[in-house]
C-alpha positions as CSV (number, residue, x, y, z in Angstrom):
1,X,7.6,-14.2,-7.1
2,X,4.5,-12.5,-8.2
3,X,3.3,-8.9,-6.7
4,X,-0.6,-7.8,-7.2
5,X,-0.6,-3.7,-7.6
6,X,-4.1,-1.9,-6.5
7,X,-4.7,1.1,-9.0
8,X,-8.4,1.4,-8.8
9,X,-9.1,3.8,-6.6
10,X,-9.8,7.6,-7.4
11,X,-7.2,9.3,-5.5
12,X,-9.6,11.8,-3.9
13,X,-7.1,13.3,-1.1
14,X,-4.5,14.0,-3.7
15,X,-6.8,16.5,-6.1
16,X,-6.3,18.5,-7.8
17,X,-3.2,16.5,-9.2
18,X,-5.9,13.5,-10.0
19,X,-8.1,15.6,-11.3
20,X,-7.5,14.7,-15.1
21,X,-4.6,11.6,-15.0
22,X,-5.0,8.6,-12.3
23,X,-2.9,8.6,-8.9
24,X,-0.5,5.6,-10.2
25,X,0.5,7.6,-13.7
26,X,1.2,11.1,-11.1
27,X,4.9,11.7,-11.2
28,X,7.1,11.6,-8.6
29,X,10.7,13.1,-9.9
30,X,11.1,12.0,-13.3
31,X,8.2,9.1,-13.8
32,X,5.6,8.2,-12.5
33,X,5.0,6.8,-8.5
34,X,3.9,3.1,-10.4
35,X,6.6,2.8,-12.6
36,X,8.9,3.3,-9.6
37,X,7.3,0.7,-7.6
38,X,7.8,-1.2,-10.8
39,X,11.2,-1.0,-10.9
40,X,11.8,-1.9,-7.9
41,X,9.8,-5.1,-7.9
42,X,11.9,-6.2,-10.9
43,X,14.9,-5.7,-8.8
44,X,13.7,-7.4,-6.7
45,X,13.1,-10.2,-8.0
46,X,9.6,-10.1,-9.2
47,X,8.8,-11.4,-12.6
48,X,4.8,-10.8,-13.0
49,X,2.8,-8.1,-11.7
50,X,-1.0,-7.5,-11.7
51,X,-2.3,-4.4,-11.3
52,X,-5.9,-4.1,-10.6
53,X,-7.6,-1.2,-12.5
54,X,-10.8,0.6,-12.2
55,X,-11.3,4.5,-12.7
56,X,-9.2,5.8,-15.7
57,X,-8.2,2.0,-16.2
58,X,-7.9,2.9,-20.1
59,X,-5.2,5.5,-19.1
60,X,-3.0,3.4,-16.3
61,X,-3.3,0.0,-19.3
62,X,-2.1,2.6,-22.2
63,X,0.8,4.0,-20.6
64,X,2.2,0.7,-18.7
65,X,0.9,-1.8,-21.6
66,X,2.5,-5.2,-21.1
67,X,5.2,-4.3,-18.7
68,X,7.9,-5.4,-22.0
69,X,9.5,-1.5,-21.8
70,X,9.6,-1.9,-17.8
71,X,10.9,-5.4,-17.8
72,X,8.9,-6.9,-15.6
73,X,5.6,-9.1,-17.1
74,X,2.5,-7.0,-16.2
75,X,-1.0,-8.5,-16.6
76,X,-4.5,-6.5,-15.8
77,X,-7.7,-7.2,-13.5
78,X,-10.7,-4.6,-14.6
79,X,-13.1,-4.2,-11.4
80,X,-16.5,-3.0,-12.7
81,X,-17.0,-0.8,-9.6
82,X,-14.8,-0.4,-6.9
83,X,-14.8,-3.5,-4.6
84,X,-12.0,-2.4,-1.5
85,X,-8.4,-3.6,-1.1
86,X,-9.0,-7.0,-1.0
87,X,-11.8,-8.0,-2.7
88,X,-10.1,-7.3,-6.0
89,X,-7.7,-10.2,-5.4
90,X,-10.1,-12.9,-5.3
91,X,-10.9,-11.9,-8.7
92,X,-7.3,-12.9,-10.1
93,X,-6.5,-16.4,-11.4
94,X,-3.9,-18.9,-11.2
95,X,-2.2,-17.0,-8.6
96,X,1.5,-18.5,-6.8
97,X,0.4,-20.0,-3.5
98,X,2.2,-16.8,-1.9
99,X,2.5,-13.2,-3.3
100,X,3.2,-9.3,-2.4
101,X,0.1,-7.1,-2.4
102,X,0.8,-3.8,-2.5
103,X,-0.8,-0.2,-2.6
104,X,0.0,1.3,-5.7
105,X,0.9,4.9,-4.4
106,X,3.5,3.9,-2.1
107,X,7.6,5.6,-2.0
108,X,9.7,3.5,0.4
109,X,12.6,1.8,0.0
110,X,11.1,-1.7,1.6
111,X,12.7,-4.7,0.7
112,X,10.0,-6.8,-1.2
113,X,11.9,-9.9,-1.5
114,X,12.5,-10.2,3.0
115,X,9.2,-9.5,3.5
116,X,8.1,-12.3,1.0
117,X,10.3,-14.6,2.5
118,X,10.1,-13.4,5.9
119,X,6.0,-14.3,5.1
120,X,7.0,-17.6,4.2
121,X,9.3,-19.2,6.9
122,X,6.3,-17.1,9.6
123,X,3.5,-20.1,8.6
124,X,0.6,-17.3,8.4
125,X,-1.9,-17.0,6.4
126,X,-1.3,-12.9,6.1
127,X,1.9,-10.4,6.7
128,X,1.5,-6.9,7.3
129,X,4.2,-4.6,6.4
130,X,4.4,-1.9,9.6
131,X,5.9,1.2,9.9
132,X,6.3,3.7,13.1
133,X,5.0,6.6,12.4
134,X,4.9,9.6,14.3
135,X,2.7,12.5,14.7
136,X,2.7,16.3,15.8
137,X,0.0,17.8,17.5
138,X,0.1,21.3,17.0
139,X,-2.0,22.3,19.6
140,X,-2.2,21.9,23.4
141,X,-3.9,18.8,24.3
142,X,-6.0,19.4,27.3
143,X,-7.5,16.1,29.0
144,X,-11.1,17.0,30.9
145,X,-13.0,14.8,33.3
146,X,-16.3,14.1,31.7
147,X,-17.9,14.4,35.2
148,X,-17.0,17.7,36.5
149,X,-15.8,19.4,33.0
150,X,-12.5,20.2,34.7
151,X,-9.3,19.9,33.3
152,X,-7.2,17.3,34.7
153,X,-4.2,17.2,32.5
154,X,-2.6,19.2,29.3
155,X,0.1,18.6,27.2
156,X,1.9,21.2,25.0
157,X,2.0,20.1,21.3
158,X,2.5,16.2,22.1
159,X,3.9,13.4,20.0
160,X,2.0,10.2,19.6
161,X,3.6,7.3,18.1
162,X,1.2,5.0,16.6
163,X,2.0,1.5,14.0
164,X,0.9,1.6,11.0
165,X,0.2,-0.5,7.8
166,X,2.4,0.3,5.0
167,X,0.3,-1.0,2.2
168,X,2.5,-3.8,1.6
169,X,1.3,-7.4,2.2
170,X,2.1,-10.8,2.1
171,X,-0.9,-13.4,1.4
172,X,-1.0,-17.0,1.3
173,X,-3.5,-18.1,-1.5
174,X,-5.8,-20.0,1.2
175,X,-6.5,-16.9,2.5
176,X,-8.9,-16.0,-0.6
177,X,-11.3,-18.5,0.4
178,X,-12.5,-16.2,3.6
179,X,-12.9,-13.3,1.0
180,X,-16.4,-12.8,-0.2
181,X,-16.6,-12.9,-4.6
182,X,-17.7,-9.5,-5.7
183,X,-18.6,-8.0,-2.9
184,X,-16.7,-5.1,-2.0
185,X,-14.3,-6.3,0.9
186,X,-11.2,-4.0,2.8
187,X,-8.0,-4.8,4.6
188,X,-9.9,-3.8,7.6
189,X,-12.5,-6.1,7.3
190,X,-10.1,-8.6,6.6
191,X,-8.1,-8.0,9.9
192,X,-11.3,-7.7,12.0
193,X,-12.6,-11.4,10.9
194,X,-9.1,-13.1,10.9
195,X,-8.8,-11.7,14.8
196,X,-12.4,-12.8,15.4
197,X,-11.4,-16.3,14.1
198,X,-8.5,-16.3,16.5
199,X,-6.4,-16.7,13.2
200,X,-2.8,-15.5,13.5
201,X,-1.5,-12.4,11.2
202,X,2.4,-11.6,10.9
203,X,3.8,-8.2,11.0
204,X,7.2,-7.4,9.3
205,X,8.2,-4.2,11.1
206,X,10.0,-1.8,8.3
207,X,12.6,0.8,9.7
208,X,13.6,2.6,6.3
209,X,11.7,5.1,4.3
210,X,8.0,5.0,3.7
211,X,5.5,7.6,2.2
212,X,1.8,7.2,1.2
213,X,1.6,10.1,-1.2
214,X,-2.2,10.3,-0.7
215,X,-2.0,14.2,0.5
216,X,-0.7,16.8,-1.4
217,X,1.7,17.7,1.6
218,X,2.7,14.0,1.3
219,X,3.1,14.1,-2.5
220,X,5.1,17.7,-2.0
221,X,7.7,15.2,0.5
222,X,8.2,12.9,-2.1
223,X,9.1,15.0,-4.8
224,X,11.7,16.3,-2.4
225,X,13.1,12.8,-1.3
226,X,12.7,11.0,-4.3
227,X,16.1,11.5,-6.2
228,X,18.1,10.9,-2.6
229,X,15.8,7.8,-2.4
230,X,17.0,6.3,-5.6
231,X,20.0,7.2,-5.7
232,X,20.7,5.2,-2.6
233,X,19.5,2.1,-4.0
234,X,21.5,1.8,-7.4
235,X,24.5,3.0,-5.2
């Protein structure tokens, strides 16, 4: 099993923590959020990873080298400017005819090897990783009719429940050949053509822990969760 690990992007939301290192080599606990999702791929299962690299490449390829201190085999894909979530695979070669793309700013305790195999025995092209995620409003929430400007409902601090992606993807190979070749290309546009095509995409609905540490409140909730997190898997 081979993952693919994107690590190119800038990690604007999470200044000023990215200000001077890149989002993968911030640490969450003891090490950094990468070399968690590292371990956990070679846990896993996993025996290659590619991480695609962009800003502060340099930094991420220095610290993480050739994956031989991490034990898992890690290989690099340099985008000259940023090209999107998926664009950046297309540029990878010899890749498995399935294989785990993944966010690489992610703390959950997902379990990488179902949702590869769960991919697999589903016969789609695509599988994306879903959580439930729930939000506050801290507000009241008033609903007003257009027409008259008169309120016509209002709801004290409501909870919406919405699905989310997790970050973490299964693709079949074939699915590369709908991806454009340098041309910057995201998940969402991605989605949006494979439902245009009537093509069928497989969810894998994930009911553990997952964080996207992209906010500093976010990256606050990790550091607080992490050692619980860890601890529960090597126990």
């Amino acid at each position: 099993m081979q993952a693919i690990i994107l690590a190119g992007g800038k990690g604007t939301r999470l200044k000023p923590y990215t200000t001077t290192i890149p989002k993968p080599l911030v640490p969450v606990g003891e090490q950094p959020i990468l070399g968690i999702i590292l371990g956990q791929l070679r846990e896993a299962g996993f025996k290659k990873v590619t991480i695609t690299v962009n800003h502060m490449a340099e930094l991420i390829m220095a610290f993480f080298g050739n994956g031989e201190r991490f034990g898992i085999e890690i290989a690099y894909s340099l985008e000259d400017r940023p090209l999107g979530t998926v664009a950046p695979v297309k540029l990878i070669k010899d890749l498995p005819e399935h294989f785990i793309v993944m966010n690489g700013d992610l703390l959950t305790d997902i379990d990488y090897a179902a949702v590869y195999n769960a991919h697999i025995a589903s016969g789609a092209e695509l599988t994306i990783t879903t959580f439930r995620r729930d939000n506050k409003i801290d507000f009241g929430v008033i609903d007003v009719d257009e027409n008259t400007g008169r309120v016509v409902g209002f709801r004290e601090k409501p909870n919406y429940h919405f699905v989310v992606s997790t970050g973490v993807y299964v693709y079949s190979r074939v699915l590369l050949d709908r991806v454009p070749l340098n041309q910057p290309y995201g998940l969402d546009n991605l989605v949006l053509d494979m439902l245009k095509d009537g093509v069928p995409i497989n969810t894998y609905a994930h009911q553990g822990y997952w964080l996207d540490i992209g906010r500093p409140d976010d990256y606050e909730q990790a550091n607080l969760d992490v050692e619980k997190l860890l601890q529960k898997e090597t126990g």
